[in-house]
N, C-alpha and C positions, 0 to 999 in steps of 0.2 A: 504493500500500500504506500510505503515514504516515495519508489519511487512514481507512482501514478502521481502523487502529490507534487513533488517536483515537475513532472511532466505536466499537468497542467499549470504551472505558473511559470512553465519557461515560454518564448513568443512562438517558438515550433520545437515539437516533439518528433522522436528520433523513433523508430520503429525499435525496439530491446529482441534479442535475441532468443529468451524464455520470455514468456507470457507471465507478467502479473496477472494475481486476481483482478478479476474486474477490471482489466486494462482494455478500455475501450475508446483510449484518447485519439486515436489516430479517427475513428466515426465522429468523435467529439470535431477535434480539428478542420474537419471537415464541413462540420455547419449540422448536424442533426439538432442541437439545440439551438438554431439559430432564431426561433421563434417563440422561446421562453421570453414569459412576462409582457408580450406585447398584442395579445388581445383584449377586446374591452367587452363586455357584458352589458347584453342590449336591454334585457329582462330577468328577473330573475322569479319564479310562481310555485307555489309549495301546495300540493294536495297530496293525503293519504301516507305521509311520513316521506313522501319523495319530493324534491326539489329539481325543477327544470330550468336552466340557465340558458339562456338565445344569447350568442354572441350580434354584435354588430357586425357584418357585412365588410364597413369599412376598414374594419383590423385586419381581415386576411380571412378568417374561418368563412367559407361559405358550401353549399350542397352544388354539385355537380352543375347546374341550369342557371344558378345565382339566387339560390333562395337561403334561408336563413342558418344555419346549422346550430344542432340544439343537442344535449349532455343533460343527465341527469343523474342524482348522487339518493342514495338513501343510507343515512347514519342510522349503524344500530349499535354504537360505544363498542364497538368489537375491537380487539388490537391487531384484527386481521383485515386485509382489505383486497378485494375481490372488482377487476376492472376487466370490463366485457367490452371487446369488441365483437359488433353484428356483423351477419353476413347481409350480400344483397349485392351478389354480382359483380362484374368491371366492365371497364367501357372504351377502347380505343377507336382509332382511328377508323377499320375497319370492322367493327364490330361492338354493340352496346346492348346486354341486358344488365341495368342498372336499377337500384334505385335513388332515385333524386332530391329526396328530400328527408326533413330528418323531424320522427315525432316527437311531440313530447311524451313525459314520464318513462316508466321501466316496464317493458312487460312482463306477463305472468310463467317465465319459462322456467324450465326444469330447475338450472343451477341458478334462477335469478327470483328462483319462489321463493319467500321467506316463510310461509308455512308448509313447506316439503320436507317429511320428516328423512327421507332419503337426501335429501339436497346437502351436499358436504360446506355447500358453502352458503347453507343458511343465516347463519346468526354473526354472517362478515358484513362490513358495508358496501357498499355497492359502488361503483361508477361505470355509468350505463352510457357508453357510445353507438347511438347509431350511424350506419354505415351509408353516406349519400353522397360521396365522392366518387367512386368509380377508380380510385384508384389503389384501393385497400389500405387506407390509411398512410402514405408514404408520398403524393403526387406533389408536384408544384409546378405545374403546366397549364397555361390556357393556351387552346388551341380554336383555329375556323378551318375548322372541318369541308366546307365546300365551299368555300371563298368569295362567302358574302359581304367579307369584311364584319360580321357577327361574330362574338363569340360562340363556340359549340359545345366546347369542354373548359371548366372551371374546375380544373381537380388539384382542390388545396388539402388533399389528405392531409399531410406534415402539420398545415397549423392549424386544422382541425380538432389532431390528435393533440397537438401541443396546449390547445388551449385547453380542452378537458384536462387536461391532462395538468396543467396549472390552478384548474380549480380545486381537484383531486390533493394537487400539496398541499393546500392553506389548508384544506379541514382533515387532512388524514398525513401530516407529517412525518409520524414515525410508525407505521405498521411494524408488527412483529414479522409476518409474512404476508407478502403478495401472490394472490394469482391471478396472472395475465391471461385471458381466457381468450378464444376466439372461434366463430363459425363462420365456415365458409370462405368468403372473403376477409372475414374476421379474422380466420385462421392462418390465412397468409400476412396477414398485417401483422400479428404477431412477431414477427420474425424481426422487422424493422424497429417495430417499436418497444424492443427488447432492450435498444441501442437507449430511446430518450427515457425509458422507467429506469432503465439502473442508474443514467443520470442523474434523475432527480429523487432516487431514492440510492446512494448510493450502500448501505448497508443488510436491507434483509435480504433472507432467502427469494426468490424468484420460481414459482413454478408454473410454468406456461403450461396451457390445455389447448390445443388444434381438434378442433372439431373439423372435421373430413375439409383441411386446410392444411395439409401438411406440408406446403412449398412445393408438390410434386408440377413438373413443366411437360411437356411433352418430350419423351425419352427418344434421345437420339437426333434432335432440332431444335438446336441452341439457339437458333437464329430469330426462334417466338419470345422466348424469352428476352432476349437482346434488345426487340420492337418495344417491347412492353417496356424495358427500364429506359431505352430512350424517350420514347414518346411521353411516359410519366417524370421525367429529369427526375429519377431516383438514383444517379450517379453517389449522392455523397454518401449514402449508406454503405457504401463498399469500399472498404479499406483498403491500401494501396498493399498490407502483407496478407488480405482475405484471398491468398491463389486459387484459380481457375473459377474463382467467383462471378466473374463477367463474363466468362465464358461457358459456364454451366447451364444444362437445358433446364435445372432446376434452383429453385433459390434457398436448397438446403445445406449447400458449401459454406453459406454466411453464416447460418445457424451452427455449422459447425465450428465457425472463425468463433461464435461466441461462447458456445460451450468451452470450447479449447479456452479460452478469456478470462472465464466467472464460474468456480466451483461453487456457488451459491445457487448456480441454476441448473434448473431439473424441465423437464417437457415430458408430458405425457400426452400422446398422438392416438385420435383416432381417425380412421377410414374404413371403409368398404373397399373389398377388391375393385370393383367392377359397378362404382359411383357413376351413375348414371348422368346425372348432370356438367361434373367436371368431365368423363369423356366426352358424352355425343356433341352438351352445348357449347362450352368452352374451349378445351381442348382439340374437338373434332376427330378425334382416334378412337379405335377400334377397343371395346372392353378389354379384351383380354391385352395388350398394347398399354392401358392405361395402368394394371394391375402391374405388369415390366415394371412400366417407371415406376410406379410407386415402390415396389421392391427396390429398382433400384438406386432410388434417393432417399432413401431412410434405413438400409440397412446399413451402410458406414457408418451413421451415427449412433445405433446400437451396439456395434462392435466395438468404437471407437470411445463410446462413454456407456457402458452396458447398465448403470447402478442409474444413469443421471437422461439415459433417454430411453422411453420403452413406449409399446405400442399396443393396439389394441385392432388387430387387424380383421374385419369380418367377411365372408364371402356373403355376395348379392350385390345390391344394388344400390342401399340409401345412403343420401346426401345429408347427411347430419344428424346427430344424435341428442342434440340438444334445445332444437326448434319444435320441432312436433305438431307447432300450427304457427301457416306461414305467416300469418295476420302478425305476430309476432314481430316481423319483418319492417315491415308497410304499416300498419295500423290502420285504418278504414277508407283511406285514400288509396284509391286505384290509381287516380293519377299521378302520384308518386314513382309509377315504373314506365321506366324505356324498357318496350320487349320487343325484339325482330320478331317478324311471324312465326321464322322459321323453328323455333325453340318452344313455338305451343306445346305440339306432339311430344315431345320431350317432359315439359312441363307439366305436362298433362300425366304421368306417370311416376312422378316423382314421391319417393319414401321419405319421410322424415321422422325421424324417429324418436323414443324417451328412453330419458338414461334408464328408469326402472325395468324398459323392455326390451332395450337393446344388451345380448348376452352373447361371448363363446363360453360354452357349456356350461356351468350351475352361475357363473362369476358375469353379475349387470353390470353396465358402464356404471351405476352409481357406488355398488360396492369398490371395482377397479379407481375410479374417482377420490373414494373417500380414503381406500387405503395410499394411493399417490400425495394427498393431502395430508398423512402424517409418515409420507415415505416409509412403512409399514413393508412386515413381511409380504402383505396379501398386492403389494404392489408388483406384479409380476410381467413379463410380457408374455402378452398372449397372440398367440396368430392364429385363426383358423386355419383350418385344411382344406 
């Protein structure tokens, strides 16, 4: 730790040979906290123990379209704290199922119930991000898409996440432990915003949950990935010693840059083989092809840290374990979502599952969950066959 502390108060830091803990100056260096302390809070409205904050527009935070981006916290004096990023799509250049806007309150979901006696992370406080960027929490790109000289994309993930993520400090400074949670979209955000939570929490433990997010790219076409971190200017999250990170078809070489970083963090992954919605709508590959990559982007990281990354792999089809009603998502606006036609039929068969009913053999995602939550014997990895 003296020499992270050095490194951050010299004017440039030097890449070290051995990794400190939590040596994460070089992402630092780079600008991920470039947006601490500089948004402003347009509203702030308090029903049913949850607190909803609308930033102003003019500071940076805004939803995909340019509508308002909105965070909500619910304190239950817990010394543990519990920060949810949603899913709800991405959106590039050539291709947008999004959602655009951002509700207020918390909704009623599994790990976000506070009367779910299964919910391991009931009685933590909350901070509740919905996800209306399009660029999974990480973007700072406007772009005009068909060159009307309009904007088309407004995706300020970075200080969207920044500025929850600022209100998160004043009322929850020192957790005992965090968990960074995320679905979907959420679940790849995670990975990024791994970089600004240890920033500003630089002491407790970390234990990230990927809900069927686990950074998997299309295996074997670096080149989609590449599109994406161009066209979202997600460059400065990648460290100049994170190797083959720019060059990976998937974005779990950086997770691995921080594993290797922070023995305080631990990631507990789930997926389905043959997730139906990341292959057919997003990625566009063939099940069995998606189930490859997914093997092959998360297995180095079990072998590589076995104690501190484990998974929870299931064969079929569902697209997250932790939504189980999409409404969840979107809240009662439909107009809320960009969808291409072509992703109906897709849509239209989509599993979404609960942690009490998603299981490989006797063992639910909520007991897998709870014993990940006190890194317990019962926390095991499990793959189906």
């Amino acid at each position: 730790m003296r020499a992270l502390f050095l490194c951050l108060l010299a004017t440039a830091c030097t890449t070290a040979t051995t990794p400190d803990a939590q040596d994460f100056h070089e992402a630092w260096d780079q600008g991920v906290g470039a947006y601490v302390g500089l948004a402003q809070t347009a509203t702030q409205t308090t029903a049913d123990g949850v607190t909803t904050y609308e930033f102003d527009t003019k500071s940076g935070p805004m939803c995909l379209r340019g509508d308002p981006f909105r965070m909500a916290v619910r304190d239950q004096k817990s010394d543990d704290l519990l920060i949810f990023l949603q899913g709800g799509g991405a959106c590039w250049s050539t291709f947008c199922l999004a959602i655009q806007k951002a509700p207020a309150g918390i909704p009623h979901l599994d790990v976000l119930a506070p009367d779910k006696a299964t919910n391991p992370f009931r009685a933590w406080n909350q901070v509740y991000l919905p996800y209306c960027d399009g660029s999974m929490f990480a973007g700072e790109a406007d772009a005009d898409d068909n060159g009307d000289g309009k904007l088309d994309r407004q995706q300020h993930g970075l200080r969207n996440l920044t500025a929850a993520l600022d209100v998160a400090l004043k009322q929850f400074p020192h957790p005992k432990r965090i968990a960074l949670v995320g679905s979907s979209g959420g679940g790849f955000g995670t990975i990024p915003a791994v970089l600004l939570v240890r920033k500003l929490w630089p002491d407790p433990e970390i234990l990230v949950v990927q809900d069927s997010g686990t950074g998997t790219g299309k295996e074997g076409d670096p080149a989609f990935l590449a599109k994406l971190i161009s066209e979202f200017k997600v460059q400065r999250f990648f460290a100049p010693s994170c190797s083959g990170c720019m060059e990976s078809a998937h974005l779990t070489p950086l997770l691995d840059w921080e594993l290797a970083r922070d023995p305080k963090l631990r990631v507990a992954a789930f997926s389905s083989y043959n997730d139906s919605i990341m292959s057919s709508v997003f990625l566009k590959v063939a099940p069995e092809n998606f189930k490859k990559g997914l093997l092959e982007a998360t297995t180095p990281l079990h072998t590589a840290y076995p104690d501190r990354y484990k998974r929870f792999l299931m064969s079929g089809t569902m697209h997250t374990t932790m939504l189980g009603d999409a409404s969840g998502l979107v809240g009662n606006d439909l107009t809320a979502v960009t969808l291409p036609p072509d992703a109906l039929e897709a849509l239209g068969t989509i599993i979404l599952g609960h942690i009490d009913e998603t299981k490989i053999g006797d063992v639910t995602m909520a007991a897998w969950l709870a014993a990940a939550v006190e890194n317990g014997a019962g926390w095991q990895e499990l793959l189906d066959k």
